[in-house]
N, C-alpha and C positions, 0 to 999 in steps of 0.2 A: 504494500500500500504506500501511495506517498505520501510522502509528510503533511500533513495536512498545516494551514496559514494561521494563525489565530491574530487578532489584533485585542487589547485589553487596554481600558480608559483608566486613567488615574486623575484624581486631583489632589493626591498625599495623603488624603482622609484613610480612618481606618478603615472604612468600609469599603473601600476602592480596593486594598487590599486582600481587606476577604477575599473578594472578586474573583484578583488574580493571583492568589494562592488555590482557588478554588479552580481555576482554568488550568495554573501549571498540575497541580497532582491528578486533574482530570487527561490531559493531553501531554505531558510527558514525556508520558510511556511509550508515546508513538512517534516520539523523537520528531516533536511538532516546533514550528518556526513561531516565536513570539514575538509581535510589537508593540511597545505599550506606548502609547499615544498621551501626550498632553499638550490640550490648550492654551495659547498665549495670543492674548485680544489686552487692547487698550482701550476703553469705553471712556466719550469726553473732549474728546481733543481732536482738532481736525485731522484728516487720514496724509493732508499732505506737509504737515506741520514735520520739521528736522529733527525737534525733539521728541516726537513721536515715537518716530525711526529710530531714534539710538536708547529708547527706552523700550520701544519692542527688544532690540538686539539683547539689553540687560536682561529683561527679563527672559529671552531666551535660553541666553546665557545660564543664568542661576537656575532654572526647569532642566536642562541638560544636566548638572552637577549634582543638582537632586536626584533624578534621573538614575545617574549613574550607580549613586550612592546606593539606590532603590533596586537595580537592577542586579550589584555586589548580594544587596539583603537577600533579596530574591532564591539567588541562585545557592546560597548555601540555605537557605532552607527546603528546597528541591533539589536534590541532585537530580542528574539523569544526561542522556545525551540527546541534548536540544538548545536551542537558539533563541536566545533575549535581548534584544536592543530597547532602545527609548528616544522617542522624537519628540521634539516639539516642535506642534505645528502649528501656525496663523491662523484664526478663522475669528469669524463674528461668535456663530453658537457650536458646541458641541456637536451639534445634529449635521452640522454645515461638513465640520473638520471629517467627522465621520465617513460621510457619503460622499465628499473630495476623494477621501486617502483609498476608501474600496473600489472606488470608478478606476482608479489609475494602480491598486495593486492587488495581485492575488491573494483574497479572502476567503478563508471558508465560517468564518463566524469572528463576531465582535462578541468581548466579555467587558460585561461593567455592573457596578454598584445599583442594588434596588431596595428603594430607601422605605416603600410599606405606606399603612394607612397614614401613617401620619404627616411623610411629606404629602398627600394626597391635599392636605388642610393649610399647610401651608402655599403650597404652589396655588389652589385654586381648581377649581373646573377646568382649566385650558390645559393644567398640567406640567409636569418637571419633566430635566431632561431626560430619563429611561424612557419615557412614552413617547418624547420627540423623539427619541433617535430609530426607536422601534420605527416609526413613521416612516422617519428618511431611508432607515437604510436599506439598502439591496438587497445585503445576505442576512443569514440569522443572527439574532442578538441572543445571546444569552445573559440573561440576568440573575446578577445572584446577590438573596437577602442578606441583611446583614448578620445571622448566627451561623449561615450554609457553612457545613465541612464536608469535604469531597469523602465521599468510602466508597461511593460502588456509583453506578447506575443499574442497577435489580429491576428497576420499575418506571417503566415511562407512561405518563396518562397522558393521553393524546385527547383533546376534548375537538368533535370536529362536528362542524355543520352539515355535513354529510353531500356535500358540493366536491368535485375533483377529487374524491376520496382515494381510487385506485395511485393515482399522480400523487397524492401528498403521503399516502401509505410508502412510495417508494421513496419519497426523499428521510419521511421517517426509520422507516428498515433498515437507510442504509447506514444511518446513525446508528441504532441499535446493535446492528452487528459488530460493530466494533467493540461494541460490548458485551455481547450476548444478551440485551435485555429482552424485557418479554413487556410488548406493547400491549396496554389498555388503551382499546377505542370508546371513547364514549359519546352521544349524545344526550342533551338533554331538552327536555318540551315540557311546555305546562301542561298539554293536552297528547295523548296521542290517536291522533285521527288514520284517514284511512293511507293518506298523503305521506303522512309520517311513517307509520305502519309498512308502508309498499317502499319507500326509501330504504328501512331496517334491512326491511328482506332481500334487499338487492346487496346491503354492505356486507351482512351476515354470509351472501354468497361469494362475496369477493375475497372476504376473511377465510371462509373455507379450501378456498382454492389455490388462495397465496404460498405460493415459496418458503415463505419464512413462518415456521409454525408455531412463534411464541408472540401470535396476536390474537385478543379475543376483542367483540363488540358488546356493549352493552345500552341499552336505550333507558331514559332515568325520568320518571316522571318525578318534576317539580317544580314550579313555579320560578323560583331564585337560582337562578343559573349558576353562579357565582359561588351559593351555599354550595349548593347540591355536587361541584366540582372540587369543594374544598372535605366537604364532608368523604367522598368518593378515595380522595387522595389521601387520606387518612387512614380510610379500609385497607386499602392493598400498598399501605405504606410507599406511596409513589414515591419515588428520587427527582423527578422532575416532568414539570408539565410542559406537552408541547401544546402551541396552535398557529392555525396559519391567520395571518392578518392583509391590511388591504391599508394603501392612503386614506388616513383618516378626512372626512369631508369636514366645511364646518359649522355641521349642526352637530357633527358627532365630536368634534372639537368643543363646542361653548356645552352641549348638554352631557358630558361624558356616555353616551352610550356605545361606547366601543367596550366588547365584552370582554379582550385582550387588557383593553386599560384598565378596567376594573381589577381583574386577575392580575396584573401588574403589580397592583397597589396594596390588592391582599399579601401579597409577599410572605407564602407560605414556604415554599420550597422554590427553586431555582426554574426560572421560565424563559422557553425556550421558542422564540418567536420568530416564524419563518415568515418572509414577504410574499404574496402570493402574486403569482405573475399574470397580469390582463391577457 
């Protein structure tokens, strides 16, 4: 297999770290390429101002020496045979620098800090940046809470709308395989009609048929999506939840009804958020 790209966000916070101590003893093993990404923006002062420019360059400067220092820490807390550098890069937002660096280099997922209900209250309705980047970016984000320790992936719940399922089944498998886990599909419906019902039975046939025989479906009648996911994940002791998302519009922007954002914010376990492609 090849090595696979990871890129991982910092901002020196503890919880950034979790992150990417949670990404290195996850990908490691497979002697995966690490970039860990930070931001360097000057907010205030005109763009073509001199002293602008030579206070970007400082504060570049002194993010690269952190950096460094961060990357020394890093690596003696992981050993293994794999590759860690540290950038910093220009951008207005997080979101921006993200979906710059993966347009122009080989990515197989972004790792960063998910801060849970309660930046939920502070950011607002519109949102902090784990749900922007999720938005922006191309490839997967994986997010991880701030208690997550890596020990296995045993258990993946995949919560799906039951739309492109064979296609997101296989970008899910092929994650899995890497680690032998055993995928839970699941949907969930306040109601299950005849609509709903005739969906089941077409995934249930596709589950059956699959290649990879450590996927079951399940259909969960409950009104609160969100609960009924979090309760599920609890059952069969999930390691992490996947789901596919879509550009947020914006009413699902000002009203949060993106069911990813919610799930985001619950930050029970580490979420694993693939872009779904138009």
């Amino acid at each position: 297999m090849k090595a696979p790209n990871l890129v991982l966000l910092t901002d020196f916070s503890p919880l950034s770290k979790v992150a990417m101590l949670y990404a290195l003893k996850m990908a490691a093993p497979l002697g995966a390429n690490f970039t860990i990404l930070n931001i360097v923006r000057v907010d205030g002062i005109p763009k073509a101002n001199f002293k602008t420019k030579q206070l970007e360059k400082t504060i570049a400067a002194i993010a690269q020496e952190e950096g460094n220092n961060l990357v020394e820490e890093l690596k003696a807390q992981v050993k293994g045979n794999y590759s860690l550098i540290f950038k910093p890069v220009k951008a207005r937002t997080v979101a921006e620098m993200v979906r710059k660096y993966v347009t122009n280099h080989p990515t197989n997922m972004v790792v960063m800090g998910l801060q849970g209900a309660s930046a939920l209250k502070k950011a607002g309705r519109l949102g902090g940046t784990t749900v922007s980047v999720i938005d922006e970016c191309p490839v997967p984000v994986l997010a991880i809470p701030t208690f997550a320790k890596y020990t296995n992936m045993k258990n993946i719940v995949y919560a799906t709308d039951m739309k492109n399922v064979k296609k997101e089944l296989d970008t899910i498998v092929e994650f899995a395989k890497i680690f032998g886990s055993f995928v839970h599909m699941i949907h969930v419906a306040p109601t299950i009609d005849k609509k709903i019902e005739g969906a089941g039975i077409a995934v249930d046939e596709i589950v059956k048929k699959y290649a990879y025989d450590k996927v079951k479906f399940q259909l969960i009648l409950e009104d609160d999506i969100t609960q009924a996911i979090g309760n599920y994940i609890q059952k069969v002791h999930g390691d992490i939840l996947t789901t596919f998302t879509h550009k947020l519009s914006l009413e699902e922007k000002i009203f949060g009804k993106s069911v990813t954002r919610k799930l985001a914010y619950q930050g029970t376990i580490p979420l694993l958020a693939v872009k779904r492609k138009n």
